[in-house]
C-alpha positions as CSV (number, residue, x, y, z in Angstrom):
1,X,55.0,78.5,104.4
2,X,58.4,79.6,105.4
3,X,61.3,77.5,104.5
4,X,64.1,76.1,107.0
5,X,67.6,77.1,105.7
6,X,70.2,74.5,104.7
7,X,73.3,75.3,107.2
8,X,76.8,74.5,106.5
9,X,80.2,75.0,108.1
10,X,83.2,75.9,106.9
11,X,86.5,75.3,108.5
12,X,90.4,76.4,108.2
13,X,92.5,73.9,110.0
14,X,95.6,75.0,111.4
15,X,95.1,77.1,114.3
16,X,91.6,76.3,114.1
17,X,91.0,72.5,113.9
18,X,94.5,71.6,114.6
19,X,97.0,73.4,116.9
20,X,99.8,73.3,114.3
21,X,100.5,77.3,114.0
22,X,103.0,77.7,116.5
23,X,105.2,74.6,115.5
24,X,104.5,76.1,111.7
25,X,105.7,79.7,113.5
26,X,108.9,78.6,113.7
27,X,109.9,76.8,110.5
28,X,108.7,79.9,108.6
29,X,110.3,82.0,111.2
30,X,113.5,80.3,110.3
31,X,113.1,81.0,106.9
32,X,112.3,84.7,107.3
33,X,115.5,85.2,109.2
34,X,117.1,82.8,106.5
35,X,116.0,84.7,103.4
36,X,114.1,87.5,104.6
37,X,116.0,88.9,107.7
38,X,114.6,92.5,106.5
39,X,110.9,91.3,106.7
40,X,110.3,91.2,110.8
41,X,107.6,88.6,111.9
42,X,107.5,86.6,108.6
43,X,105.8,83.8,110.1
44,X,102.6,86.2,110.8
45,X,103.0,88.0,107.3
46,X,102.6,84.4,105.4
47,X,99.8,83.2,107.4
48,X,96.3,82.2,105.3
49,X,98.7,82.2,102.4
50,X,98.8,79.1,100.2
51,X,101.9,77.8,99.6
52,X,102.4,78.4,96.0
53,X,101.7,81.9,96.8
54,X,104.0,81.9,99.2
55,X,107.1,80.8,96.9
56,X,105.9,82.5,94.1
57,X,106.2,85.8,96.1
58,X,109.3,85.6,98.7
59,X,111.3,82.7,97.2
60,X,111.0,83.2,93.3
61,X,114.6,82.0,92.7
62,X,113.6,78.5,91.7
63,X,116.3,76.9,93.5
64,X,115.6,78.8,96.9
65,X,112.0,78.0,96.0
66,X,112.7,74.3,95.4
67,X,114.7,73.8,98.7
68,X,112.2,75.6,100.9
69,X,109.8,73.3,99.7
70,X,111.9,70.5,100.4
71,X,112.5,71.6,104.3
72,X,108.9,72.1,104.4
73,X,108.1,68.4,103.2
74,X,110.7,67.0,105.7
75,X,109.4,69.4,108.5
76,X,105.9,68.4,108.1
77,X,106.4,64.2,107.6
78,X,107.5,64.7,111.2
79,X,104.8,66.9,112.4
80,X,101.4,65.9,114.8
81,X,98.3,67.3,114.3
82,X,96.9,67.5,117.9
83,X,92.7,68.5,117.3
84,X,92.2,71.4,119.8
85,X,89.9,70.8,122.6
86,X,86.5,71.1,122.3
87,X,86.4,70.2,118.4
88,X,85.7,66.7,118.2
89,X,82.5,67.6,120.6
90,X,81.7,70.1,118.1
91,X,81.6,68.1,115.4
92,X,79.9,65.3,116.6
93,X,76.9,68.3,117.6
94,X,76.7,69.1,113.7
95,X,76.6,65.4,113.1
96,X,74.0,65.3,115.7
97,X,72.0,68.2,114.0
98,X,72.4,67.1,110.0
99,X,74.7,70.2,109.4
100,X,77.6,69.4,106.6
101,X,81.0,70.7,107.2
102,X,84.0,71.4,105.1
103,X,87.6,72.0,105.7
104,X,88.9,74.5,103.6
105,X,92.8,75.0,103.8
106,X,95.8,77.0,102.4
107,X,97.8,73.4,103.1
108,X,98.3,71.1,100.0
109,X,96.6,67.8,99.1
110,X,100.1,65.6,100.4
111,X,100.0,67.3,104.0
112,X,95.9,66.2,104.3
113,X,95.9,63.1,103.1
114,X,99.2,62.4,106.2
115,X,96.3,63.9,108.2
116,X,93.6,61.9,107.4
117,X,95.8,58.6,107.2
118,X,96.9,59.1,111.1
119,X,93.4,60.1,112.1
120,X,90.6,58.4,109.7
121,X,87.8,58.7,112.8
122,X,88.5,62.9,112.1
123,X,88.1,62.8,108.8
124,X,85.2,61.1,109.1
125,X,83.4,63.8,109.7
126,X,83.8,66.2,106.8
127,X,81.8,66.3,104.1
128,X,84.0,68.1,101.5
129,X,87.9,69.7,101.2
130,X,89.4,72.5,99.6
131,X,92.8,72.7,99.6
132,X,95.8,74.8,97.7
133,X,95.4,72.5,95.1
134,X,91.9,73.7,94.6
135,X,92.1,77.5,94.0
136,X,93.8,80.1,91.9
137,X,93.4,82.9,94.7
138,X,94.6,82.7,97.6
139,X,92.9,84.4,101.2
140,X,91.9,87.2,101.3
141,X,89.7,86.2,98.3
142,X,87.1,84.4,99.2
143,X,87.2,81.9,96.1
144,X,88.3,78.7,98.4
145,X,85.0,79.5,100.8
146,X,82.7,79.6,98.1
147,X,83.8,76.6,96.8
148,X,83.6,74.7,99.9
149,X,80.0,76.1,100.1
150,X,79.5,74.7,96.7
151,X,80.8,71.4,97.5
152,X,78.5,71.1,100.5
153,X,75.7,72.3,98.7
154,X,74.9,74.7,100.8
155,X,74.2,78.8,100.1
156,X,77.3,80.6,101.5
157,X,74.7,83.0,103.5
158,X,73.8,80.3,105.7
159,X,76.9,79.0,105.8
160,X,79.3,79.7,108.8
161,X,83.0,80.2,108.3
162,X,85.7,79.1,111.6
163,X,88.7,81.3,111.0
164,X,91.8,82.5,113.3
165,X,94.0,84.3,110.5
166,X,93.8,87.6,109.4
167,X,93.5,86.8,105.5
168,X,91.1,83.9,106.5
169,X,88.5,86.1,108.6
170,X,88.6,88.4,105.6
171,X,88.0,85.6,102.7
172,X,85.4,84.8,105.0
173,X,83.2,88.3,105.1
174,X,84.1,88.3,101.4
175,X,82.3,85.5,100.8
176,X,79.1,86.0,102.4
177,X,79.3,84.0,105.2
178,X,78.8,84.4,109.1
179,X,82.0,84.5,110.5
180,X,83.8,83.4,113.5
181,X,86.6,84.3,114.7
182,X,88.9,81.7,117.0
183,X,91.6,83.6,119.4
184,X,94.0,81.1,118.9
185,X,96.7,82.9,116.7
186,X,95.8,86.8,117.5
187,X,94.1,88.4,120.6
188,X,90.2,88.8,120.4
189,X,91.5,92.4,120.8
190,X,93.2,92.0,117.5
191,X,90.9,90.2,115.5
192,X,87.7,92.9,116.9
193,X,90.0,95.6,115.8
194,X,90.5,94.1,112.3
195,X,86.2,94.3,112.2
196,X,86.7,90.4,110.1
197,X,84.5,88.2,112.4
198,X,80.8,89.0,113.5
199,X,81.8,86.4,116.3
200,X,85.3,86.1,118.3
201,X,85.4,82.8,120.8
202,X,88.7,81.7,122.4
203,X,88.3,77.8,121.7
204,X,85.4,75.4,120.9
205,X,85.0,74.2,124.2
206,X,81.2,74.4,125.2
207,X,80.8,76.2,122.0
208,X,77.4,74.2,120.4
209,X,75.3,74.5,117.4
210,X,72.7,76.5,119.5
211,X,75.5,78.8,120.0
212,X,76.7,79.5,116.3
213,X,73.3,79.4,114.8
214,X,72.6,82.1,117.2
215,X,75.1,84.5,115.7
216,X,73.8,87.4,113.2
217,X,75.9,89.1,110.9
């Protein structure tokens, strides 16, 4: 008798879940020209990096390091997190269909939980969470997708992974996952040049469950 695989679905969330990437475009973009005026698009060089990464690498002066992370804890106590359209439909169709889902971020612990306290309903339906605090290798590696495959349960092979970064959509195929892609930060053309996704869709809106189990890596 054949067996029925165990699905799961792994999600970023800015720029994916949450349409936060262009308001996060321009505080790092007003630290690249800040710090790193010789660096040109710094915003899009940083993106799918974890924080900790981030100072470790471009701001190792502690004290440059310490006051970036300060305007980045003021920025975001006054930031929304508007859920894209089409996701909240999505989600309730995995609900509907018994499939776990995971959000698996480069954010930290304090910026979810301000999440989840403005929107309990959303975080309803997750399953599992891997953020920052979680991992020891940032994206590219594709340690924070395995371990939200882990937490679900769930074989990464039959898992699906919702990415619109770069570094994300690689951590991703890395892992073993089906991947798709969302055209939300970079062009489809982009993103089908970079060869990351097995499946590029510009929003969730009529996307389903029928849909995504239908992609094949």
């Amino acid at each position: 008798m054949d067996t029925i695989a165990i699905h799961g679905a792994l999600f970023d969330l800015d720029g994916v879940l949450v349409d936060t990437e262009t308001t996060y475009s321009i505080f790092w973009g007003q630290m690249g020209r800040k710090y790193h005026p010789e660096i040109p698009y710094f915003d899009m060089v940083i993106k799918g990096s974890t924080l900790p990464r981030i100072l470790d690498t471009y701001f190792p002066d502690p004290d440059i390091s310490a006051g970036v992370k300060a305007e980045l804890e003021v920025f975001e106590n006054s930031m929304d997190f508007p859920v894209f359209p089409g996701v909240m439909e999505f989600l309730d169709d995995l609900r509907r269909n018994g499939i776990p889902a995971a959000i698996v971020t480069s954010s930290g612990a304090d910026k979810m939980k301000r999440l989840f306290d403005g929107n309990p309903e959303f975080a309803s339906y997750f399953d599992a969470l891997i953020t920052s605090a979680d991992v020891t290798r940032s994206k590219p590696d594709p340690q924070c997708y395995l371990m939200g495959a882990g937490k679900l349960g769930v074989d990464i092979r039959d898992c699906y992974v919702f990415e619109d970064s770069i570094s994300g959509l690689a951590a991703g195929m890395a892992s073993g996952a089906t991947v798709i892609g969302l055209s939300t930060t970079y062009p489809a053309e982009r993103l089908a040049q970079e060869g990351n996704a097995h499946h590029i869709i510009p929003s969730f809106e009529k996307f389903t469950v029928e849909r995504m189990l239908s992609v094949s890596r």
